[in-house]
N, C-alpha and C positions, 0 to 999 in steps of 0.2 A: 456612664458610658452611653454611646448614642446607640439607640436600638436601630433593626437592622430593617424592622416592622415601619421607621420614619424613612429612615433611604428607596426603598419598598414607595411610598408616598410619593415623593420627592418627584420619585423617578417615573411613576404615572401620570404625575400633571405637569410635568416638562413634555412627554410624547403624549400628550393627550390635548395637549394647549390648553384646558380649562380645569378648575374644582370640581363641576358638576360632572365631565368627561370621565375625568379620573377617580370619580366617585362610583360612577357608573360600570366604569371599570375594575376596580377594586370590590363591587358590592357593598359598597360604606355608605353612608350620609356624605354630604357636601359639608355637612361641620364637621363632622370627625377628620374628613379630610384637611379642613382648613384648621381645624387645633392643632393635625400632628405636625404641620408644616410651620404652624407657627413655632413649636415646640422645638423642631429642627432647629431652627434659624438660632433660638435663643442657646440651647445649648452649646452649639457652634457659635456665636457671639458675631456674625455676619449678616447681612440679607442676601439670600439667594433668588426671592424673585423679586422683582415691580409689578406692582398689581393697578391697573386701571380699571376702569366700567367695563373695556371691550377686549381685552387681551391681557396674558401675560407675558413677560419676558426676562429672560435671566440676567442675571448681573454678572460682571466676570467674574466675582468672584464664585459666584452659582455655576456660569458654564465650566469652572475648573472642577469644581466639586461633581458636577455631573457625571462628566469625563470619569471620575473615577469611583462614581457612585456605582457606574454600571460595571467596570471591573470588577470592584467588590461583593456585588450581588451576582454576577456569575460566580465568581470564586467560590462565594458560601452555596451556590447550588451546587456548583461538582463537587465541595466537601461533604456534601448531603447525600447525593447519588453513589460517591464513592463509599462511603458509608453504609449507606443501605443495600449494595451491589452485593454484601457477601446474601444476603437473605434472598433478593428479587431475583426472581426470572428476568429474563430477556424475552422481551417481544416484540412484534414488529419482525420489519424484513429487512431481511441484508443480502445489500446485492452486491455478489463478489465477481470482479472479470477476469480471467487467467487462459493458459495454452490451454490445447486438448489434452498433450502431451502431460504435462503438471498437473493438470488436475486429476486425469485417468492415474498417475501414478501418486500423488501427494494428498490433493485436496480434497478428493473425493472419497478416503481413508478418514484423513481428519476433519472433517466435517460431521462424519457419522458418529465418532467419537463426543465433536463439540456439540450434535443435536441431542447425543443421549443427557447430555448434560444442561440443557436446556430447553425443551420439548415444544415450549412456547413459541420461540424463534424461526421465525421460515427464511426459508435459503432462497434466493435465486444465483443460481450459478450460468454463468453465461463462457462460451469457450471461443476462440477464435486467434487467428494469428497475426490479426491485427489491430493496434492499439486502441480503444477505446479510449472515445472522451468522457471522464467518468463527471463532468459536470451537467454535458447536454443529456449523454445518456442516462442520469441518473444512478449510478456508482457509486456505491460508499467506500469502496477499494477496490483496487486491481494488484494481482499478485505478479509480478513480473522479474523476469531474470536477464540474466547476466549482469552488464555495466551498467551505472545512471546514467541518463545525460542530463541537462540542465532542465528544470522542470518547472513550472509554477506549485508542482504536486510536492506535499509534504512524501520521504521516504524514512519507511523503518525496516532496516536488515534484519530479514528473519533466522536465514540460515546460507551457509558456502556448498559447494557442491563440486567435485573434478568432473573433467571432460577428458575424453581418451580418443585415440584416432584407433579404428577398426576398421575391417572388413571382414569379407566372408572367406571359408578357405576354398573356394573356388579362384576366389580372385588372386588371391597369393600363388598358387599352384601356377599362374598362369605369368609371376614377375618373380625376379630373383628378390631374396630377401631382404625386405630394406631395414636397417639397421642405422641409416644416417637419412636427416631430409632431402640432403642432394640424391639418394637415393628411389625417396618416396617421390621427388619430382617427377619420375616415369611414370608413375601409376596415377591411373582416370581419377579426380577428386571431386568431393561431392558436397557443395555449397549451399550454404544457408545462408535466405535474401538477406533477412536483419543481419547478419552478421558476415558480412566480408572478409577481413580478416581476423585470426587471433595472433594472440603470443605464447609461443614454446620456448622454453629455457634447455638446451642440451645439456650434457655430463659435464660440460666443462663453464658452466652456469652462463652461458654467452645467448642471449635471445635474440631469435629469430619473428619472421613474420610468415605465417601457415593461414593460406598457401601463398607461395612464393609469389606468382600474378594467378589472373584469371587464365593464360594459357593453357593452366590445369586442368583447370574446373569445367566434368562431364557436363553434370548434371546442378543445377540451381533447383531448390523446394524453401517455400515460405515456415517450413515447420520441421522438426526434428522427426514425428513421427514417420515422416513420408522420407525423409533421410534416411530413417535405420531403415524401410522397407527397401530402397534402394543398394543398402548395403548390403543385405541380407540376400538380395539377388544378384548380390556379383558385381555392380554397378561400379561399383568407386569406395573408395576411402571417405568416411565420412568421423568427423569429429563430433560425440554424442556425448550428453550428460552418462554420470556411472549410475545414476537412478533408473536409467532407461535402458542401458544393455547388461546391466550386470546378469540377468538368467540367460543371457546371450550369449555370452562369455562361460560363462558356468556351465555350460549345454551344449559350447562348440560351435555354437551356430555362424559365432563372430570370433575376431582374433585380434587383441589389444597390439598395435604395434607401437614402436618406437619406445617399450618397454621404460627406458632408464630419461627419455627426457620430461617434459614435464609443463603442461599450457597450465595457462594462470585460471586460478582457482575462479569459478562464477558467483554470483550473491542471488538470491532468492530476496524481492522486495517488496515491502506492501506498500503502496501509494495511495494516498486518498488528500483531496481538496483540501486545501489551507484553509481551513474556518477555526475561527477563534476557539472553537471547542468539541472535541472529536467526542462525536456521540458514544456511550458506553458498549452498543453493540458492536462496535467499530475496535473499539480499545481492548476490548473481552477477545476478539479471534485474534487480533493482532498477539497480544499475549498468548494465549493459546496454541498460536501458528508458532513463534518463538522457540516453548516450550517443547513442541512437536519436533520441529528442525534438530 
């Protein structure tokens, strides 16, 4: 069997261009380099490079093996990492992007949780309610909700969430009760930028699009947090994650309407940068967050 110690070789004086480079590189001699490369070739029963006085260059049959030289020497590194992952700390830094909203009620919980469990590991948590580019920025994930749209960004569903339309009972006192959305069309609504509209399913499972148009809509806020505050003062009907008003509800502060119909459920998403291979700090909260959800 070919050791993985000659691929290792192989693959250092292909990106190195020379023996002495990639001896250099490796810590080795220039002959142990040039043994184990010969040793390759023979095992394998091909020539992979051409070697002149002043350069080397691969053969196709080399540049195919290349190609999949470096596959397989990633591979046995994450079977290695994975392996060793139950014993090692995480260290280094992970920088997570998410709302203020989600992290004040989610992240900021499970984190505590994920650092007791890793001490080593430092956070940067970054909040904002607008999307980060987590490549310029430097991001190893961003936690982000509701729908996907089409992304360059790799997505893993963490967890589902309902959303309920509420207000306060001041504002009720002051409209008859709606019971139907052609009813709720009277009452001030309270819009979120990213999110224009949603989808409500009535009792008779028939969907709808809430809010009907923008004629409604009092009030417009870039985030949920500054929605429930606006709900909470009477403002308007605002459709809020259940993670974010339910002591709201519980305390009267707010009042779930349209009881029996029913908006489509949200996702909770981690996204981070398509690279060939998602760092373990990376993979460790994502499981974690999973887990949590």
């Amino acid at each position: 069997m070919v050791s993985l110690d000659r691929f290792d070789t192989f693959k250092a004086v292909v990106e190195a261009g020379s023996l002495t480079a990639a001896a250099d590189l490796l810590g080795q001699t220039r002959a142990v380099v040039s043994f184990n490369l010969k040793r390759l070739e023979a095992e394998l029963g091909v020539t992979l490079l051409t070697r002149s006085t002043r350069k080397l260059a691969l053969t196709d049959a080399g540049e195919r093996f290349y190609q999949r030289c470096v596959r397989t020497l990633d591979e046995a590194r994450m079977a290695v990492e994975e392996a060793r992952s139950e014993h090692l700390q995480l260290r280094g830094t992970l920088r997570i992007t998410t709302t203020v909203e989600f992290a004040l009620a989610q992240v900021v919980p499970a984190l505590t949780v994920f650092r007791e469990q890793h001490p080593q590991l430092h956070v940067h948590l970054s909040t904002s309610s607008t999307h980060a580019d987590l490549i310029s920025e430097r991001f190893d994930l961003a936690i982000r909700l509701g729908r996907m749209l089409d992304s360059n960004l790799r997505a893993v569903q963490l967890s589902t969430f309902d959303i309920f339309a509420v207000a306060a009972p001041a504002l009720i006192e002051r409209f008859a009760p709606a019971s139907t959305l052609a009813a709720l069309e009277q009452w001030p609504t309270l819009g979120h930028g990213r999110v224009p509209e949603l989808t409500v399913t009535d009792p008779e499972g028939v969907e709808h699009l809430y809010p009907p148009g923008p004629w409604t809509t009092a009030i417009v806020a870039d985030n949920s947090v500054t929605l429930r505050a606006f709900a909470l003062a009477g403002q308007g009907v605002a459709v809020l994650p259940d993670w974010l008003v339910q002591e709201d509800l519980q305390a009267g502060r707010l009042v779930r309407l349209l009881g029996d119909h029913s908006f489509a459920r949200q996702g909770v998403y981690a996204l981070y940068p398509d690279t060939r291979h998602l760092p373990l700090k990376v993979r460790a909260f994502i499981d974690f967050m999973k887990a949590w959800g």
